[in-house]
C-alpha positions in Angstrom: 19.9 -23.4 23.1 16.6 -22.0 24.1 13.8 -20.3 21.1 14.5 -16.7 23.2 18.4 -16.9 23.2 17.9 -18.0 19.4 15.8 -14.9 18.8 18.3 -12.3 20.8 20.6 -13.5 18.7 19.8 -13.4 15.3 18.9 -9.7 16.2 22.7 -9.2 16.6 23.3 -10.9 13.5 21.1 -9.1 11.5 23.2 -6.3 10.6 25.8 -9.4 9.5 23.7 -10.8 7.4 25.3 -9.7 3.8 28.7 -11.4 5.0 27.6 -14.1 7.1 25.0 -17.6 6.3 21.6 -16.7 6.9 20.8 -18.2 10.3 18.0 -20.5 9.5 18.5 -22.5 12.8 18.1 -19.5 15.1 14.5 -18.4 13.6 13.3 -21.8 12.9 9.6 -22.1 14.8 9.2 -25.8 16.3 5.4 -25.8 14.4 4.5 -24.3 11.2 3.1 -20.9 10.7 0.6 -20.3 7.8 -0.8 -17.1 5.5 -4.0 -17.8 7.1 -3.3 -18.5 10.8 -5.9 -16.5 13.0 -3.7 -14.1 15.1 -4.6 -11.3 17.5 -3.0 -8.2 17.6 -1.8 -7.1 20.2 -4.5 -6.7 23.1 -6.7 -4.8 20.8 -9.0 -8.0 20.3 -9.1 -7.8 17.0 -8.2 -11.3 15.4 -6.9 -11.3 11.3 -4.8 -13.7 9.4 -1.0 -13.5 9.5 -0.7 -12.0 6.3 -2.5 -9.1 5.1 -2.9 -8.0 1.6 -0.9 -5.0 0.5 -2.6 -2.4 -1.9 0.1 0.2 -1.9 3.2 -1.4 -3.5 5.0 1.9 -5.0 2.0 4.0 -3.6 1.4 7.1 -3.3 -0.6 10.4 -4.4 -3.7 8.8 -4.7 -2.8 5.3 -6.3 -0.4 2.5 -6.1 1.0 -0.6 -8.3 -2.1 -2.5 -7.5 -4.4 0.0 -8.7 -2.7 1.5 -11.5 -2.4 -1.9 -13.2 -5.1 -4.2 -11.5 -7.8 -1.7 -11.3 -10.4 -1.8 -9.5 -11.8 -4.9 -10.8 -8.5 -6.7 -10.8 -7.5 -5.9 -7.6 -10.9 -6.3 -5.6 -10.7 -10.2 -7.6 -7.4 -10.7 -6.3 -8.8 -9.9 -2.9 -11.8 -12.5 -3.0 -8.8 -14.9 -3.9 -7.0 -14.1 -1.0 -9.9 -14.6 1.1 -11.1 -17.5 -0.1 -7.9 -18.9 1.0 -8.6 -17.6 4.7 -6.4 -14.5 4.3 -8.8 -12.0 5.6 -6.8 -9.1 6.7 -6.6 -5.9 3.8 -4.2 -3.0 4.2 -5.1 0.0 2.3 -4.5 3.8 2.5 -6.2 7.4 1.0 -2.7 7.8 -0.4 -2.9 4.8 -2.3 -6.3 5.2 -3.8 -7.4 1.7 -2.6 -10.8 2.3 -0.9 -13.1 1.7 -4.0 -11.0 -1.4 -5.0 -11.9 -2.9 -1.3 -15.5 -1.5 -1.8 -15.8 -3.4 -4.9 -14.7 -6.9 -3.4 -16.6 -6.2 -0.5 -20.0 -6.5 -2.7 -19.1 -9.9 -2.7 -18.1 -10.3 0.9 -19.8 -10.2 4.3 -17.9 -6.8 6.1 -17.6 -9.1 9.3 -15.5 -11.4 8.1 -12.6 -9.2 6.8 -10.2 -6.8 8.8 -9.8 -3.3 7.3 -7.2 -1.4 7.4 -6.5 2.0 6.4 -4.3 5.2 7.0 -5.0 9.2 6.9 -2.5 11.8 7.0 -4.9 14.2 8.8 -3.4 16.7 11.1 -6.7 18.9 12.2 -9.7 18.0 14.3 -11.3 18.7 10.7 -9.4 17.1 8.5 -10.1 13.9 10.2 -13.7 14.2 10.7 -13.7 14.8 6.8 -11.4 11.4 6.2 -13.1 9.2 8.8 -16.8 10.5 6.6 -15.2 10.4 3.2 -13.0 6.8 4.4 -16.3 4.9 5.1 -18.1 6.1 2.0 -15.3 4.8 -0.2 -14.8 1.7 1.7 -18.5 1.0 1.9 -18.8 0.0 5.1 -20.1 1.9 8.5 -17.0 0.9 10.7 -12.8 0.7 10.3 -11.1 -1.9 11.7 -7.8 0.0 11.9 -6.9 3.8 11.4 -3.5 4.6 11.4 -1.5 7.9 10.9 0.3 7.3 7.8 3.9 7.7 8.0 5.5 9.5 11.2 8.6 11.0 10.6 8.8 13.7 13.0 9.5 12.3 16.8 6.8 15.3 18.1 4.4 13.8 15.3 2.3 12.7 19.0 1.8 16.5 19.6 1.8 17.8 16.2 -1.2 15.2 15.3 -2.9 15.5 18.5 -6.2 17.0 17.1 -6.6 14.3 14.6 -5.8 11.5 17.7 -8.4 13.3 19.7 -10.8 12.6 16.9 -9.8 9.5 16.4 -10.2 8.6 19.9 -13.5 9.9 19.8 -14.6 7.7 16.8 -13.2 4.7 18.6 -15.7 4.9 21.8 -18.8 5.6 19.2 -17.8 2.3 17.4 -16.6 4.1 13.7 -13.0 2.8 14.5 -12.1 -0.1 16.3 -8.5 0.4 17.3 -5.4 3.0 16.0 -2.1 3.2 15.9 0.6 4.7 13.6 3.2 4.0 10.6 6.4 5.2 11.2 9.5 6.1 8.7 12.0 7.5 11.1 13.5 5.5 14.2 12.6 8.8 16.4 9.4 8.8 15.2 9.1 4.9 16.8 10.7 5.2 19.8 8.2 8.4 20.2 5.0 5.3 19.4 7.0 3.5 22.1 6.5 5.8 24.5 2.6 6.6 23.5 -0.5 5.1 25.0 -2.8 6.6 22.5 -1.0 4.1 20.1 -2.5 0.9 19.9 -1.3 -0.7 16.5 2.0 0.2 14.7 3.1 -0.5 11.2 6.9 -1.2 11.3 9.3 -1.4 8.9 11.4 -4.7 9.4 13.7 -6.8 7.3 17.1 -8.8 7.8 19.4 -6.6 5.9 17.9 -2.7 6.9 16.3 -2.1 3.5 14.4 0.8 4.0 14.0 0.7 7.5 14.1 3.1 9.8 18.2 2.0 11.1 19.4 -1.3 11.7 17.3 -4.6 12.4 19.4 -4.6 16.3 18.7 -1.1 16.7 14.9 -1.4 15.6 13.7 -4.9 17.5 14.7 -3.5 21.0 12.0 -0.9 20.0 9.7 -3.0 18.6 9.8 -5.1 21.4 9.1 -2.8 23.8 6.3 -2.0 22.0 5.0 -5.8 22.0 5.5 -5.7 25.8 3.1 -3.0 26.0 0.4 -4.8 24.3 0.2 -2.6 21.0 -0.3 -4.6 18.1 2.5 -5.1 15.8 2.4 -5.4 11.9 5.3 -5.8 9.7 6.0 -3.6 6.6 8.6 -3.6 4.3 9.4 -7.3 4.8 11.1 -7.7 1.4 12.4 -3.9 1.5 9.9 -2.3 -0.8 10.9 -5.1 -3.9 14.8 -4.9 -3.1 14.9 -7.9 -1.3 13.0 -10.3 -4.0 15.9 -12.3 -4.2 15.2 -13.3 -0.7 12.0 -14.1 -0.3 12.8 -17.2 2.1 15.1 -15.4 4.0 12.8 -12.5 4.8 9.4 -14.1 5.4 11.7 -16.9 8.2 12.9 -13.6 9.9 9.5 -12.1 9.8 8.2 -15.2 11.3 11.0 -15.9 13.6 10.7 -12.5 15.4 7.5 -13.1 18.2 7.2 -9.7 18.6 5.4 -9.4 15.1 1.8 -10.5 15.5 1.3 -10.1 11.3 2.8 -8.4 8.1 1.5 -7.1 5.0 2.9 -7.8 1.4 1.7 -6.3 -1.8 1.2 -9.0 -4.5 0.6 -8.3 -8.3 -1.7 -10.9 -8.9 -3.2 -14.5 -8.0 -0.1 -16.9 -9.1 2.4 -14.4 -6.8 0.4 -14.7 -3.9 -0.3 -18.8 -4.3 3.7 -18.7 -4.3 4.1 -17.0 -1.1 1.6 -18.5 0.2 3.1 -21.6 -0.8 6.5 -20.6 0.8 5.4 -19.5 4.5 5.2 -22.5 5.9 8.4 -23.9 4.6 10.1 -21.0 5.8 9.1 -21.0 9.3 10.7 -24.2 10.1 13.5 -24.3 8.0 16.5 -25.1 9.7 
């Protein structure tokens, strides 16, 4: 059986997956896939590793897991570690309070070599003037990689946030942003990034069993996919379903790898020895049979 009928099909298996064997041998990859695998996203042009770093484990309101217990120093040293090991690709957000904890390991950095991303729940042409100003003074650095509207729920969110896209759309042609997209929570809220051009890069939820995602894994890859065929860049979230899946580690980074419509996916780690494990485990899991 061909690597595409193996891939349609273990998206119809997905929602089986509690009362059926994991199917190992339909998301197997025929060469190994690392952390730090240079991968471009989308055709946005911007090339990162596979796996980005995740500062907002539990986040929200201004902090996260990461920063609550890591602080800054902590988590900015857990960064250097990552890239040292050629993951170069950091996912932040205002909500999560990350931006001086990247500013931090960034002292020790050169900007170029690391991809930045961030997210703004601006609505107004103003708001997002302030957070693309206030974004760059945090993070220390005169450009953002990636800009995202954090997490669509509503499927008008594409009229609602219009100012703020404008802006952002803007700030993208002077060089302040390189590329944006959206996160989305609701499935109508991703079809509706389906359907938009402005979107360039979208955060999705995407697991093997549905754990906080926005419906099924069958009902979300069709969307995703379409998405993919579009050219917008494609990062996973929620890849072990916000810490209920840590039992399944394998299991979920072999679907996340299996799936070609995901160019990368971000994961939250608590501190060096976690990420060396998965690390560790990434390549195993995308050829395990």
């Amino acid at each position: 059986m061909k690597r595409r009928t193996f891939i349609k099909k273990s998206v119809q298996l997905a929602a089986g997956l509690s009362v059926i064997p994991f199917p190992y041998q339909l998301l197997a990859s025929d060469t190994q896939k690392h952390a730090s695998d240079l991968v471009t996203l989308g055709n946005t042009g911007i090339k990162t590793s596979r796996l980005a770093m995740g500062t907002g484990s539990w986040g929200w309101g201004g902090s996260s897991f990461q920063t609550r217990e890591l602080g800054i120093k902590g988590l900015a040293d857990l960064l250097r570690h990552a890239y040292d090991t050629g993951v170069i690709f950091w996912d932040s957000a205002d909500q999560y309070g990350s931006h001086p904890h990247l500013k931090e390991a960034l002292k020790y950095i050169p900007r170029e070599k690391v991809v930045i991303l961030t997210k703004t729940r601006a609505t107004s042409e103003a708001e997002m003037k302030s957070d693309l100003d206030r974004f760059r003074q945090e993070l220390g650095t005169d450009y953002i990689d990636i800009v995202l509207l954090h997490k669509m729920e509503n499927p008008s969110w594409d009229k609602i946030k219009k100012p703020a896209m404008d802006v952002l759309s803007r700030a993208r042609e002077d060089g302040i942003v390189k590329t944006h997209g959206v996160s989305c929570h609701t499935l109508s809220a991703l079809k509706t990034a389906a359907d938009c051009d402005w979107v360039q890069v979208d955060l999705v939820r995407f697991n093997p069993t549905g754990a906080r995602m926005d419906a099924d894994p069958a009902i979300v890859a069709p969307v995703i996919k379409k998405m993919k065929k579009q050219g917008k860049g494609i990062i996973g979230m929620k890849v072990l379903g916000a810490g209920r899946l840590t039992d399944k580690v394998d299991k979920c980074l072999q679907y996340q790898l299996g799936h070609d419509f995901i160019d990368a996916f971000t994961i939250g780690q608590s501190n060096a020895t976690e990420f060396n494990d998965l690390v560790k485990r990434i390549p195993d899991a995308s050829v395990r049979a």
